[in-house]
KENULUM-705946 format. One record per residue: residue in three letters; x negated, y, z negated of N, C-alpha, C, O in turn. Coordinates in steps of 0.1 Angstrom, whole numbers, plus 5000, padded with zeros to 4 digits. Last residue first. Example, Ala and Ser with C-alpha at 12.3 -4.5 7.8 and 13.67 -1.06 7.14 Angstrom:
REM residues 2
@rest SER; n_u 4872; n_v 4978; n_w 4929; ca_u 4863; ca_v 4989; ca_w 4929; c_u 4871; c_v 5000; c_w 4921; o_u 4866; o_v 5011; o_w 4920 $
@rest ALA; n_u 4868; n_v 4943; n_w 4922; ca_u 4877; ca_v 4955; ca_w 4922; c_u 4868; c_v 4967; c_w 4922; o_u 4858; o_v 4967; o_w 4915 $
***
This chain:
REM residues 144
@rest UNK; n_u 5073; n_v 5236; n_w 4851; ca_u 5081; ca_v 5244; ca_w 4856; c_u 5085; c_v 5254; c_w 4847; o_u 5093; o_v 5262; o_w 4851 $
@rest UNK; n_u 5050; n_v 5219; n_w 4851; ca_u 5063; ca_v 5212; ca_w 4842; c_u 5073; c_v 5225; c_w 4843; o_u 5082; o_v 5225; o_w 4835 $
@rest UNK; n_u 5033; n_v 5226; n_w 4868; ca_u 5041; ca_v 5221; ca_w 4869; c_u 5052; c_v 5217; c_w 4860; o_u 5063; o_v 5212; o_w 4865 $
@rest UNK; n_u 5025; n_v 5252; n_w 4848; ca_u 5026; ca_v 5257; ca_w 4863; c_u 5037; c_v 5244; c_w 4864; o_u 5049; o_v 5247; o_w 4863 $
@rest UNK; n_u 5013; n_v 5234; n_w 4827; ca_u 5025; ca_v 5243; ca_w 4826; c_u 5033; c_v 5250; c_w 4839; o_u 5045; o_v 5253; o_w 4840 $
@rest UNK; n_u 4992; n_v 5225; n_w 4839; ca_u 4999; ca_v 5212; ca_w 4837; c_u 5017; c_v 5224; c_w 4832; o_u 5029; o_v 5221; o_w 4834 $
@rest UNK; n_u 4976; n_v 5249; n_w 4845; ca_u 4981; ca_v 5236; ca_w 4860; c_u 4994; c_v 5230; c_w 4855; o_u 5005; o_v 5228; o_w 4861 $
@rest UNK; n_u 4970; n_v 5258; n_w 4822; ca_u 4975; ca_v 5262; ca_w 4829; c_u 4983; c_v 5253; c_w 4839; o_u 4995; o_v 5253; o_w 4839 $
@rest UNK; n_u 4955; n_v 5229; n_w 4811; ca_u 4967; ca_v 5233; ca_w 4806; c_u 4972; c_v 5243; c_w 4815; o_u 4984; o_v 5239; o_w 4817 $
@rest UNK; n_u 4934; n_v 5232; n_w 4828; ca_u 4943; ca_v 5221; ca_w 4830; c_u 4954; c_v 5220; c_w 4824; o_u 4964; o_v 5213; o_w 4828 $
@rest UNK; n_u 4923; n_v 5259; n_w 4821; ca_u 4925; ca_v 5254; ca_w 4837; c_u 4935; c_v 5241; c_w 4835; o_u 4945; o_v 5242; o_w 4842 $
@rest UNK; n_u 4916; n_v 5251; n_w 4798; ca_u 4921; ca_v 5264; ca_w 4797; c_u 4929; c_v 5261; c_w 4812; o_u 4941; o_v 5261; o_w 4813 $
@rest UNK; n_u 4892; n_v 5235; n_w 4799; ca_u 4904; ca_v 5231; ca_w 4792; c_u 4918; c_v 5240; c_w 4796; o_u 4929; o_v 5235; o_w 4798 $
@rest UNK; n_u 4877; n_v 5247; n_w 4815; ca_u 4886; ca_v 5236; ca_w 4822; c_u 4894; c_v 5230; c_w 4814; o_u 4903; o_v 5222; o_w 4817 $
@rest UNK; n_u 4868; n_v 5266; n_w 4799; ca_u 4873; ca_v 5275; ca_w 4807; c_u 4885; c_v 5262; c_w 4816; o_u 4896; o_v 5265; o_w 4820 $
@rest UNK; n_u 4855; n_v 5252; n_w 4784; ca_u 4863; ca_v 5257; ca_w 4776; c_u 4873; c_v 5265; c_w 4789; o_u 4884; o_v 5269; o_w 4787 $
@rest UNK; n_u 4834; n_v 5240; n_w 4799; ca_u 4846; ca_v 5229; ca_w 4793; c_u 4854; c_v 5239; c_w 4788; o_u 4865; o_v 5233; o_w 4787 $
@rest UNK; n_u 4817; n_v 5265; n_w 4805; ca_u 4827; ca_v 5256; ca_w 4817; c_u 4835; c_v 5244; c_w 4808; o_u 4844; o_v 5239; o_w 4815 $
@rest UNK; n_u 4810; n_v 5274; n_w 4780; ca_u 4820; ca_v 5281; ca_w 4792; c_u 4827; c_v 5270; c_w 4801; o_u 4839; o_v 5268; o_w 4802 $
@rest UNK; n_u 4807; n_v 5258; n_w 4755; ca_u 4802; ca_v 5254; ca_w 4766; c_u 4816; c_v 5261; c_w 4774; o_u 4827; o_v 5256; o_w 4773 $
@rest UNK; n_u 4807; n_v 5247; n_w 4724; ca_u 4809; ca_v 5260; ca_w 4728; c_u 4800; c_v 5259; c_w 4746; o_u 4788; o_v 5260; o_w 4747 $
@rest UNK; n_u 4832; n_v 5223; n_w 4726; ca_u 4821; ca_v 5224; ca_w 4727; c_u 4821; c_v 5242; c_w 4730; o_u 4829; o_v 5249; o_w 4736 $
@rest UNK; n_u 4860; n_v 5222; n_w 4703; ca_u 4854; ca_v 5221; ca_w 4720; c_u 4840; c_v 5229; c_w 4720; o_u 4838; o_v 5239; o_w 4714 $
@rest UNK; n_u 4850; n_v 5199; n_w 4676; ca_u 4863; ca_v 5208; ca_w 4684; c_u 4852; c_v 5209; c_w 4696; o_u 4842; o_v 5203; o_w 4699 $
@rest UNK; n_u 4826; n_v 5192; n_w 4667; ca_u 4834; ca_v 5195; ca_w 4656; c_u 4846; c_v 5201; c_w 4662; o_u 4853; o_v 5208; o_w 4655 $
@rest UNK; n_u 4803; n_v 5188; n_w 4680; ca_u 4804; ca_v 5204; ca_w 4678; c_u 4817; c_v 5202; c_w 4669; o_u 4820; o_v 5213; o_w 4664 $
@rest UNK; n_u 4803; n_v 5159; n_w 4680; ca_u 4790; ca_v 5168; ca_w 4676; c_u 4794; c_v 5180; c_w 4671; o_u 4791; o_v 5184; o_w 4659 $
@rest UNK; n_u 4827; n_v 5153; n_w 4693; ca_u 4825; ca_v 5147; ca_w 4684; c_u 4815; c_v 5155; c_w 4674; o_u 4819; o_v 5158; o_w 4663 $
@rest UNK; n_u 4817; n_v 5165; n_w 4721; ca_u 4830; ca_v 5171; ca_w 4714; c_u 4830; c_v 5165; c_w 4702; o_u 4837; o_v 5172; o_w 4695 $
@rest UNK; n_u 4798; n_v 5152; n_w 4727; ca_u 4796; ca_v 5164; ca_w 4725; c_u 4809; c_v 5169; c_w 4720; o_u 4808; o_v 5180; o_w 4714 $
@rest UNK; n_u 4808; n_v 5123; n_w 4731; ca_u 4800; ca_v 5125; ca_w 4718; c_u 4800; c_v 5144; c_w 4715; o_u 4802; o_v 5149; o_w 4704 $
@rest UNK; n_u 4827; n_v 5131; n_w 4749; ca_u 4830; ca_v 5129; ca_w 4738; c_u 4820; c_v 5126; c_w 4726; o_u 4823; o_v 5127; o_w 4714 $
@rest UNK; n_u 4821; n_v 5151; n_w 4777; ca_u 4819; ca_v 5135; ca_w 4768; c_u 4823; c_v 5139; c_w 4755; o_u 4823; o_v 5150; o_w 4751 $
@rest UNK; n_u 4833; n_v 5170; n_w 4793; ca_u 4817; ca_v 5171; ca_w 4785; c_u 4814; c_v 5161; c_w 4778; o_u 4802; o_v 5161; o_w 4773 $
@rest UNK; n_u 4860; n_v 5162; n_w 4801; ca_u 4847; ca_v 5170; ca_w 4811; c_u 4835; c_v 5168; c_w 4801; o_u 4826; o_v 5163; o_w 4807 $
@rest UNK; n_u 4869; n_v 5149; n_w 4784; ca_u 4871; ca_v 5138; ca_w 4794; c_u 4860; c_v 5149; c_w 4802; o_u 4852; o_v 5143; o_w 4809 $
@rest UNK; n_u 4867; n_v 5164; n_w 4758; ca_u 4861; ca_v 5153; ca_w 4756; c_u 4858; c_v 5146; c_w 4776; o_u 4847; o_v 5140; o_w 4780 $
@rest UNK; n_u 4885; n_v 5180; n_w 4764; ca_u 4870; ca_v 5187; ca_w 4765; c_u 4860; c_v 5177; c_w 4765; o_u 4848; o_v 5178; o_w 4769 $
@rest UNK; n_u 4910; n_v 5170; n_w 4766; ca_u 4905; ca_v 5170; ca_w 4775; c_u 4892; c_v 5177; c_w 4775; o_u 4887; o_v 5179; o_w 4786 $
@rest UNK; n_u 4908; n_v 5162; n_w 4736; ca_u 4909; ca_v 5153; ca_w 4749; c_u 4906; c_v 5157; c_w 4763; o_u 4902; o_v 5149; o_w 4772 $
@rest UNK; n_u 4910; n_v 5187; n_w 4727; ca_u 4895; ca_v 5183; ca_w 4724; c_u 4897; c_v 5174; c_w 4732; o_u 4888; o_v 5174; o_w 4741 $
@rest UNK; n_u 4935; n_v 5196; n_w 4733; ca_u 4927; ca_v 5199; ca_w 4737; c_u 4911; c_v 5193; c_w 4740; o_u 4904; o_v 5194; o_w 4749 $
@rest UNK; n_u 4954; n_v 5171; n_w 4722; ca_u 4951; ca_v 5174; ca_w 4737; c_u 4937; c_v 5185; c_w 4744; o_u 4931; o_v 5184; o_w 4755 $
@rest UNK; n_u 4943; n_v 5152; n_w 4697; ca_u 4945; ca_v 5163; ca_w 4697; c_u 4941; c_v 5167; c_w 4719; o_u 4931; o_v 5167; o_w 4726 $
@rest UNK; n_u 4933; n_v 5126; n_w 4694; ca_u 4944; ca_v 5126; ca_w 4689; c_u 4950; c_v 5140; c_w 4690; o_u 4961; o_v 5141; o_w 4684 $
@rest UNK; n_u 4907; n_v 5116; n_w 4700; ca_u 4905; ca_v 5129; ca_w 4689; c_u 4921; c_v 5134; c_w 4688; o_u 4923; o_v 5145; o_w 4683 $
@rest UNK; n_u 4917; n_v 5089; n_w 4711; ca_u 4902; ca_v 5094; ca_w 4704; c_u 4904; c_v 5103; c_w 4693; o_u 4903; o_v 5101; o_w 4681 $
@rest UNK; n_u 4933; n_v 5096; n_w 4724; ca_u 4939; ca_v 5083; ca_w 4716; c_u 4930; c_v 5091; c_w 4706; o_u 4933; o_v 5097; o_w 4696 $
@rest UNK; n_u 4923; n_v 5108; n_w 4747; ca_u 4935; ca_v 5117; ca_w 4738; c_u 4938; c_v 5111; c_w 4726; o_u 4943; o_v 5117; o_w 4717 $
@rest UNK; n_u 4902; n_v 5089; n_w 4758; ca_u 4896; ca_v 5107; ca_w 4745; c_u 4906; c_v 5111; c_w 4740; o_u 4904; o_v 5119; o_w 4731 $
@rest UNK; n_u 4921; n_v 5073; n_w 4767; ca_u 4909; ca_v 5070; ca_w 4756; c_u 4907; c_v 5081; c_w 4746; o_u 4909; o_v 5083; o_w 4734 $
@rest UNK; n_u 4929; n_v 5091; n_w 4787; ca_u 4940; ca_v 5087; ca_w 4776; c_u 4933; c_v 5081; c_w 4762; o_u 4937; o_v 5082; o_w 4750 $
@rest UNK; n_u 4911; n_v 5095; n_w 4802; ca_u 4919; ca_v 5106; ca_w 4793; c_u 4925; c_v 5099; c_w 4784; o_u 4925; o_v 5104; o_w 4773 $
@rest UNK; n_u 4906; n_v 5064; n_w 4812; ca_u 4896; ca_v 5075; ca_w 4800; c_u 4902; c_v 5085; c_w 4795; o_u 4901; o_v 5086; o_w 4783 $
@rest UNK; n_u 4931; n_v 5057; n_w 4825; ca_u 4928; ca_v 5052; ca_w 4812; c_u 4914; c_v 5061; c_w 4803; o_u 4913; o_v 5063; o_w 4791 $
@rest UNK; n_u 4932; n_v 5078; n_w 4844; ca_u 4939; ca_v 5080; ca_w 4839; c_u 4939; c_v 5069; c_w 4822; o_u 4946; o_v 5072; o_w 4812 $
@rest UNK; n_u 4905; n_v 5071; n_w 4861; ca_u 4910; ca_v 5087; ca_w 4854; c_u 4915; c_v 5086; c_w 4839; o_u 4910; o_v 5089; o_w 4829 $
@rest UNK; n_u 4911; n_v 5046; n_w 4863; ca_u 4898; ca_v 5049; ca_w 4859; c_u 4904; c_v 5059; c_w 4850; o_u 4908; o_v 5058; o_w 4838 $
@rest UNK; n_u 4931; n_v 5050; n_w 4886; ca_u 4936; ca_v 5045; ca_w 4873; c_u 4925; c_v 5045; c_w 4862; o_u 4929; o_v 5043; o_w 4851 $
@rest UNK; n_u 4917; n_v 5068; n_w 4903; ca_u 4930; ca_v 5077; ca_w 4896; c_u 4930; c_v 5061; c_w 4884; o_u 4928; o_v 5064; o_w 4872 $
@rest UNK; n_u 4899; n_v 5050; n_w 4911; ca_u 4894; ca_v 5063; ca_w 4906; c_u 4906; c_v 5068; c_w 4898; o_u 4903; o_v 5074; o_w 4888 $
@rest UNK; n_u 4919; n_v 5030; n_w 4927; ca_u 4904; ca_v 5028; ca_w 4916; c_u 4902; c_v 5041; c_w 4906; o_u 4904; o_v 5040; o_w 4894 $
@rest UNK; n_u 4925; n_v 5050; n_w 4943; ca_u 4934; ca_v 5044; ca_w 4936; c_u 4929; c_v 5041; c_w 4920; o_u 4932; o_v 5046; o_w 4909 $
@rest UNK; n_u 4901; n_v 5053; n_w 4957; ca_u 4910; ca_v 5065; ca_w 4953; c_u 4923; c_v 5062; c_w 4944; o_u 4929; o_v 5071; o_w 4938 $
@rest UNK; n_u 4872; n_v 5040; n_w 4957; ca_u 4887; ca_v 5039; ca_w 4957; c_u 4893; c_v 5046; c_w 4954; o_u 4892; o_v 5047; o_w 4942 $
@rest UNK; n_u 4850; n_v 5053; n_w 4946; ca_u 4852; ca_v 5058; ca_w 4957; c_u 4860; c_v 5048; c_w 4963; o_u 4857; o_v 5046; o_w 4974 $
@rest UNK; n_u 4846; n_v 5036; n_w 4918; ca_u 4847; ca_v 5055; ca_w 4920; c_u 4850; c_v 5061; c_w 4934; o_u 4853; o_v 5073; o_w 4935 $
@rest UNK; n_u 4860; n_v 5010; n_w 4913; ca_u 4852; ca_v 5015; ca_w 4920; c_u 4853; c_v 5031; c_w 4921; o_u 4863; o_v 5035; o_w 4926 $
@rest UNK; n_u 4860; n_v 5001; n_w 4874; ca_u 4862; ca_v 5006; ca_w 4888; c_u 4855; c_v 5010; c_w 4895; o_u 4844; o_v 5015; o_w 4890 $
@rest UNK; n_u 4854; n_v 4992; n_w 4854; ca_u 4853; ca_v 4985; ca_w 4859; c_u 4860; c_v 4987; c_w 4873; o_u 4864; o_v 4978; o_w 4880 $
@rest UNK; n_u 4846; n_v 5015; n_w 4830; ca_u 4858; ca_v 5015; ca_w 4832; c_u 4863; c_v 4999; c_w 4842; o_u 4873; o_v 4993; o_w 4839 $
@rest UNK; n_u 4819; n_v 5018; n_w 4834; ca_u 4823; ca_v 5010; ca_w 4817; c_u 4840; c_v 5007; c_w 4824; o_u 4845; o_v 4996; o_w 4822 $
@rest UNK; n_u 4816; n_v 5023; n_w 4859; ca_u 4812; ca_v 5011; ca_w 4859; c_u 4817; c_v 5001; c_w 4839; o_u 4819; o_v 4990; o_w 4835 $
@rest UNK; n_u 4826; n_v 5048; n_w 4853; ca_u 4837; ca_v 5041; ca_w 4862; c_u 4831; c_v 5027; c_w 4862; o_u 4839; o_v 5017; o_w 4865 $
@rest UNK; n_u 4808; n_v 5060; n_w 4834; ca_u 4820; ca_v 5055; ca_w 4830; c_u 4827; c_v 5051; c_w 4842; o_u 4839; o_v 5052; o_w 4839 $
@rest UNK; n_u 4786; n_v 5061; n_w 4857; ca_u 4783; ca_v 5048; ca_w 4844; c_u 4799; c_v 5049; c_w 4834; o_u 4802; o_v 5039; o_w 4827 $
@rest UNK; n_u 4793; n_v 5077; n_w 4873; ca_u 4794; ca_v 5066; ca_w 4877; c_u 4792; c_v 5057; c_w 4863; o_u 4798; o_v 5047; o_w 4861 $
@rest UNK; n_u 4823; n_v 5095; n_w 4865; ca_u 4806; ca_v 5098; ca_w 4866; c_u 4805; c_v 5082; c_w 4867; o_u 4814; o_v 5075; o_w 4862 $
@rest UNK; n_u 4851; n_v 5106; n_w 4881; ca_u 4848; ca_v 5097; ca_w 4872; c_u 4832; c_v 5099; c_w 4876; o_u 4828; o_v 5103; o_w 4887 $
@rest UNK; n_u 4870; n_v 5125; n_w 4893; ca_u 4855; ca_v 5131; ca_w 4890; c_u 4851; c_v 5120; c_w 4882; o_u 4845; o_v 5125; o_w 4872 $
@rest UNK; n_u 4896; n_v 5119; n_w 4903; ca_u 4891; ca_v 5121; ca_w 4889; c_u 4879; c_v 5127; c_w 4880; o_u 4878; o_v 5132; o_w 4869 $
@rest UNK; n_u 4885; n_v 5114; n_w 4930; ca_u 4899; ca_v 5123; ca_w 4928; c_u 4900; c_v 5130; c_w 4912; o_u 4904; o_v 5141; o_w 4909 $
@rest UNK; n_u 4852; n_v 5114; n_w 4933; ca_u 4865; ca_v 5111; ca_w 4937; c_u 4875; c_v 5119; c_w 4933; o_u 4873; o_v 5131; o_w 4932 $
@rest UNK; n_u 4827; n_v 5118; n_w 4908; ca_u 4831; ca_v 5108; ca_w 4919; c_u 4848; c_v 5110; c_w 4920; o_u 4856; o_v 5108; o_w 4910 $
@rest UNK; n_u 4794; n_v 5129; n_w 4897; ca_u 4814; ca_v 5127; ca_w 4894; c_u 4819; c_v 5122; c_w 4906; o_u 4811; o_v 5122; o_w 4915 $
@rest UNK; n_u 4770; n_v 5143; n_w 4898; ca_u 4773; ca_v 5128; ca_w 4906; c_u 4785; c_v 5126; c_w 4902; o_u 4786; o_v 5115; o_w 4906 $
@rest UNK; n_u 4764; n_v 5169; n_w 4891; ca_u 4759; ca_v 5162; ca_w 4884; c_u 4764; c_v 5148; c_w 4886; o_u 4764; o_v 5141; o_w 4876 $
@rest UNK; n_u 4779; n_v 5181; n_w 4915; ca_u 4764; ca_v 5184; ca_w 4915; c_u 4759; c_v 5171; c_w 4902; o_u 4749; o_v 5163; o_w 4906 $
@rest UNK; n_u 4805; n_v 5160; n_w 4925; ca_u 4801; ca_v 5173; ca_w 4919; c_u 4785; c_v 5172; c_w 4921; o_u 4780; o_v 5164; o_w 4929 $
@rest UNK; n_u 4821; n_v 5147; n_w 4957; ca_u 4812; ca_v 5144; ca_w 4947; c_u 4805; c_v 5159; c_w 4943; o_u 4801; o_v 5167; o_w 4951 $
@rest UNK; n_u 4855; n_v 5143; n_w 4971; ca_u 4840; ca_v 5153; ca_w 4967; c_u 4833; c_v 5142; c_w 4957; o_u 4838; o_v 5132; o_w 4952 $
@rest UNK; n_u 4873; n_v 5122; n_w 4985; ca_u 4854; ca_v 5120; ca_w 4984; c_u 4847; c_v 5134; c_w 4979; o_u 4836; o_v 5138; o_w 4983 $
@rest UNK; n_u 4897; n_v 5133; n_w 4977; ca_u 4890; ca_v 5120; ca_w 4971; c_u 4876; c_v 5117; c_w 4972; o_u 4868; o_v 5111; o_w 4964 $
@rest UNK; n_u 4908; n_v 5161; n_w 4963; ca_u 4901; ca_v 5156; ca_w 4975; c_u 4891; c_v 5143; c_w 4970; o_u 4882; o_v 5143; o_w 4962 $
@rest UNK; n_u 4926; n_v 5176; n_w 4946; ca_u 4927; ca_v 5162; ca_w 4949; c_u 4921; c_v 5160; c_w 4966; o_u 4927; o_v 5158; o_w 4976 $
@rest UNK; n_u 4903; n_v 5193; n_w 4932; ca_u 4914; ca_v 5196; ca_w 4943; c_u 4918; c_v 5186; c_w 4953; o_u 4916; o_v 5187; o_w 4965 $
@rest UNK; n_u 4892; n_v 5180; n_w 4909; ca_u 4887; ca_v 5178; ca_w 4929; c_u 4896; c_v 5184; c_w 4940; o_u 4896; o_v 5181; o_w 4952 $
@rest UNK; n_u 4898; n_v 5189; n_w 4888; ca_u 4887; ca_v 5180; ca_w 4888; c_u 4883; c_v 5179; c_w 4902; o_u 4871; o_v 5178; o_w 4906 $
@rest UNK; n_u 4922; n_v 5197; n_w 4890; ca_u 4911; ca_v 5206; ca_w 4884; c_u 4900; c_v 5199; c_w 4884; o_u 4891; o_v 5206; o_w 4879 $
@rest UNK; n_u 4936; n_v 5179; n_w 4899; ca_u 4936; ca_v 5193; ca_w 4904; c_u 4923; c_v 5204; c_w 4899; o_u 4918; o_v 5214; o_w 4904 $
@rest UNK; n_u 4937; n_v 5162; n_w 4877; ca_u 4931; ca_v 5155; ca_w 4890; c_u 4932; c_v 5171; c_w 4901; o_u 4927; o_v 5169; o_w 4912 $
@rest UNK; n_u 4953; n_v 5176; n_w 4858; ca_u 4938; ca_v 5173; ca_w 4851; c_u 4933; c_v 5168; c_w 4869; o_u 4923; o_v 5174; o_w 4871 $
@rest UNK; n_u 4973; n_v 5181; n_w 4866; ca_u 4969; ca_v 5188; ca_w 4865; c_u 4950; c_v 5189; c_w 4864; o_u 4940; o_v 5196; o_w 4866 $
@rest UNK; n_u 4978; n_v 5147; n_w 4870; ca_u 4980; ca_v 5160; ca_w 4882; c_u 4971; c_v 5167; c_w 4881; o_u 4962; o_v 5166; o_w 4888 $
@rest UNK; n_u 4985; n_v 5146; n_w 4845; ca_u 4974; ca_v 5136; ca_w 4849; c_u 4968; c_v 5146; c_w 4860; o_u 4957; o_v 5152; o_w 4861 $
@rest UNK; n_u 5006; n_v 5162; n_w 4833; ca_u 4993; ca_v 5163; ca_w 4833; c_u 4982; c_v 5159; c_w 4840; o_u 4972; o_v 5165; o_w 4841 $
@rest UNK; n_u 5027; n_v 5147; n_w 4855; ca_u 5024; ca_v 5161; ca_w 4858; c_u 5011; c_v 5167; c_w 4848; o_u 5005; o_v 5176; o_w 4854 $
@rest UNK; n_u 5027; n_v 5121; n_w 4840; ca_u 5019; ca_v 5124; ca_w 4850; c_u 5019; c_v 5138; c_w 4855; o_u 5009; o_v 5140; o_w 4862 $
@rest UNK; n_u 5022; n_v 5114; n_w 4807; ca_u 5026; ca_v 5125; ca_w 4814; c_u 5020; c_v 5130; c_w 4827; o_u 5011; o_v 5138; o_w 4828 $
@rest UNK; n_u 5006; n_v 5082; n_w 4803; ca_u 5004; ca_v 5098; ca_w 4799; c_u 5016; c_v 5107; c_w 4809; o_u 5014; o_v 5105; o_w 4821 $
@rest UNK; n_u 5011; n_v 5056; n_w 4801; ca_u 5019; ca_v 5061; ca_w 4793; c_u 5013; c_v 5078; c_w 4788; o_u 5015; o_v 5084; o_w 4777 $
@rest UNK; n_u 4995; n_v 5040; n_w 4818; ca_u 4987; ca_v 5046; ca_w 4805; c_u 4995; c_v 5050; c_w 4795; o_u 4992; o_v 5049; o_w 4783 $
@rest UNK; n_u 5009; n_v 5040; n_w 4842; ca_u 5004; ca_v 5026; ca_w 4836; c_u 4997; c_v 5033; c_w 4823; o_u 4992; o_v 5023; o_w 4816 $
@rest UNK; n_u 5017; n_v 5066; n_w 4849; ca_u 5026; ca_v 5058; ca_w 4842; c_u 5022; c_v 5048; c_w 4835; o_u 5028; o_v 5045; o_w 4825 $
@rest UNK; n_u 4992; n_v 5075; n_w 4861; ca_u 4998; ca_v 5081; ca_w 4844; c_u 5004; c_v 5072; c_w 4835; o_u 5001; o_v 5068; o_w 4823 $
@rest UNK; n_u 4997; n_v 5061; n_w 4883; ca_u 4982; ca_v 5055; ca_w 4877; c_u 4985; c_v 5064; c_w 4864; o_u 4979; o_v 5059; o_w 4854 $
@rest UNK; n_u 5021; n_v 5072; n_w 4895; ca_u 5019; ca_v 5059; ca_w 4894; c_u 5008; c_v 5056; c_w 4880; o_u 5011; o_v 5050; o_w 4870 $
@rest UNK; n_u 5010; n_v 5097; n_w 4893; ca_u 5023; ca_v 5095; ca_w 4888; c_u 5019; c_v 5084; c_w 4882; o_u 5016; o_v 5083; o_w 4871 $
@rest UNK; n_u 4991; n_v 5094; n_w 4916; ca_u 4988; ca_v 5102; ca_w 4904; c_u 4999; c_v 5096; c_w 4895; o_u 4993; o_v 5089; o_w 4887 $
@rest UNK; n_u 5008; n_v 5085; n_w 4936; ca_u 4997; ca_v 5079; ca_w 4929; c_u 4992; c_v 5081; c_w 4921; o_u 4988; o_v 5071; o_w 4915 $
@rest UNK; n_u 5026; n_v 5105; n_w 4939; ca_u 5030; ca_v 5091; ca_w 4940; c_u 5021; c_v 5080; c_w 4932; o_u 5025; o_v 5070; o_w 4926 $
@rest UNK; n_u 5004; n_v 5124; n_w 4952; ca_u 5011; ca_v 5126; ca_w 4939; c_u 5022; c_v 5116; c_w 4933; o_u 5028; o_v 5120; o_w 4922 $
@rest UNK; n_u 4989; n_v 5128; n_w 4975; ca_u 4988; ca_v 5118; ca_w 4961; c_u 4995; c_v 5118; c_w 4948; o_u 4992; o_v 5112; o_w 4937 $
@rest UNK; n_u 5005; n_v 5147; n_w 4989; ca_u 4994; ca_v 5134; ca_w 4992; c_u 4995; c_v 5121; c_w 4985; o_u 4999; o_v 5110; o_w 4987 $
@rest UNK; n_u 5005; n_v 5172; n_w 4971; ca_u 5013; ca_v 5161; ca_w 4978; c_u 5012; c_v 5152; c_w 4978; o_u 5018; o_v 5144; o_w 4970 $
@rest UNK; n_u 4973; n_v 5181; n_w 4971; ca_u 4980; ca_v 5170; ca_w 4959; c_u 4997; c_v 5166; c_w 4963; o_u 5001; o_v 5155; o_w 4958 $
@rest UNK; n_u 4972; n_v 5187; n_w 4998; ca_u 4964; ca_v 5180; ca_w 4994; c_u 4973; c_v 5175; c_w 4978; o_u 4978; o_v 5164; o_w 4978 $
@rest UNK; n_u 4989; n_v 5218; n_w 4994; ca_u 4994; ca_v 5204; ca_w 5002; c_u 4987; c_v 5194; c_w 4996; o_u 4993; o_v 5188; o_w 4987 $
@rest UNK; n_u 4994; n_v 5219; n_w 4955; ca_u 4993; ca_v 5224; ca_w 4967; c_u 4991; c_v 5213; c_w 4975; o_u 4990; o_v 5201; o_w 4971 $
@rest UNK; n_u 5028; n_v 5212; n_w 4940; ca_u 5013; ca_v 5209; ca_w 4939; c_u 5007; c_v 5218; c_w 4955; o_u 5015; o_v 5223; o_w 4963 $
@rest UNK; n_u 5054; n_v 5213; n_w 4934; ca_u 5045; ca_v 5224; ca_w 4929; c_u 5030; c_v 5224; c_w 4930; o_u 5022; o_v 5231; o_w 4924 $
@rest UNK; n_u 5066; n_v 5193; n_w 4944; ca_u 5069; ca_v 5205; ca_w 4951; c_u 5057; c_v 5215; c_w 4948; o_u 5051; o_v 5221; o_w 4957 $
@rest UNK; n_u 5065; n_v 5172; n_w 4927; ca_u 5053; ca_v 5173; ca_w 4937; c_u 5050; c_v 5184; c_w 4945; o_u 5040; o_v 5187; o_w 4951 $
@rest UNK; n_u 5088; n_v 5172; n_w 4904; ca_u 5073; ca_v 5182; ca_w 4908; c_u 5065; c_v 5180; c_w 4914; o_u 5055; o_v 5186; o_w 4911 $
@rest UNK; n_u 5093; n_v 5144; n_w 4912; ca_u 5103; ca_v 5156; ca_w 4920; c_u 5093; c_v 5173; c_w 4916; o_u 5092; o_v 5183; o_w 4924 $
@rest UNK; n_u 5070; n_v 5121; n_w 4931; ca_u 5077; ca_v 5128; ca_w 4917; c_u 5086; c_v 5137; c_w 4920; o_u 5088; o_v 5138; o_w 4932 $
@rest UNK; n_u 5068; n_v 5102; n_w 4957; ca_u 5063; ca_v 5115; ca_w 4955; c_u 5074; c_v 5116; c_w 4939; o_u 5085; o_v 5111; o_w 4939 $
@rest UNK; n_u 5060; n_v 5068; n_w 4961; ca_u 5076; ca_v 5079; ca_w 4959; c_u 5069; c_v 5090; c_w 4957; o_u 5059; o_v 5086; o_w 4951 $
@rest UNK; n_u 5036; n_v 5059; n_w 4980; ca_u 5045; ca_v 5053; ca_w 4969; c_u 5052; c_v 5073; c_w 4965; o_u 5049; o_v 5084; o_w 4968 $
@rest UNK; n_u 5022; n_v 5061; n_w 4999; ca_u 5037; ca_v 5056; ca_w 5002; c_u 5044; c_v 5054; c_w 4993; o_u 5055; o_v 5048; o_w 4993 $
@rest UNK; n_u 5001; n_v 5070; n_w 4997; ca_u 5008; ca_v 5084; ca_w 5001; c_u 5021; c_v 5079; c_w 5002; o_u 5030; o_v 5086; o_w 5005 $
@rest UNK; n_u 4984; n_v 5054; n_w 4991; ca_u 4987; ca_v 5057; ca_w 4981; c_u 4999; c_v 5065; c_w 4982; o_u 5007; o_v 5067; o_w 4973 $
@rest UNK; n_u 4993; n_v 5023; n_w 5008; ca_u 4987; ca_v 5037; ca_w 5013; c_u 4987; c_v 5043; c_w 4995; o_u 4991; o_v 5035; o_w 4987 $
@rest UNK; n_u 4992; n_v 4988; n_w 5000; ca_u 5000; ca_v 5000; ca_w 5000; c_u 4991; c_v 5012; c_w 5000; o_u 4981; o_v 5012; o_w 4992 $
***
C-alpha cells in the first residue's frame, strides 16, 4: 500500500501540499502509538517539511528526521517513509512516556534525552527551544 492511499484525516486541509501526501500515514503511524496524530503531523512538519529523503547536516533521516543509531535501536529503516513515520512516532512517544511532560518530550525527541535529563527541563539550546515552540505552534494551527 502507497502511503498516499490510506484515508487523508479531516485536518489534512490544514497541512501544506507535501504533508497532504502523507497525512493518511502520519495518522496511521500516531494511531499505532496512541499519540494524537495532528501532533505527530506537527512534529513531522517541523522536522522535514514532510519531505521523505532530506537528510539534516548532523545525518537525521527522512520524514521524522530519525538519526541513524535511534532508527537502528528502533529497528527501522530511516529511508522507508513508512519505516521512518512509525520509528518517529514510537520515540516521541518514548520521551513523552519518559518525562511525562509534552514539552521536555519533545526537547527530548530534537536534542536527546540525556540532554534534557542533564539540564533538568529544555535544554538551554535556541534551536530545541525555538522547535519546541514550532511544534506546538503547528500542532495548534491544526487542531483548528
Amino acid at each position: 500500500m502507497l502511503p498516499f492511499d490510506q484515508p487523508a484525516p479531516g485536518w489534512s486541509g490544514r497541512l501544506p501540499a507535501a504533508g497532504k501526501r502523507w497525512a493518511g500515514a502520519v495518522d496511521a503511524a500516531a494511531a499505532r502509538t496512541g499519540i494524537d496524530g495532528r501532533f505527530f503531523a506537527a512534529l513531522v512538519w517541523t522536522e522535514s517539511s514532510f519531505r521523505p529523503d532530506v537528510v539534516s547536516p548532523a545525518g537525521a533521516v527522512g520524514l521524522a528526521q530519525l538519526m541513524p543509531a535511534t532508527a537502528k535501536a528502533l529497528g527501522v529503516d530511516p529511508w522507508d517513509p513508512l519505516d521512518n513515520l512509525s520509528g518517529g512516532a514510537r520515540y516521541v512517544h518514548a520521551q513523552l512516556t519518559r518525562f511525562w511532560n509534552l514539552e521536555l518530550g519533545l526537547a527530548a525527541y530534537n536534542a536527546g534525552p540525556t540532554r534534557v535529563a542533564e539540564a533538568g527541563g529544555i535544554p538551554e539550546v535556541v534551536e530545541t527551544q525555538l522547535y519546541v515552540l514550532a511544534v506546538l505552534d503547528r500542532w495548534q494551527h491544526l487542531r483548528g
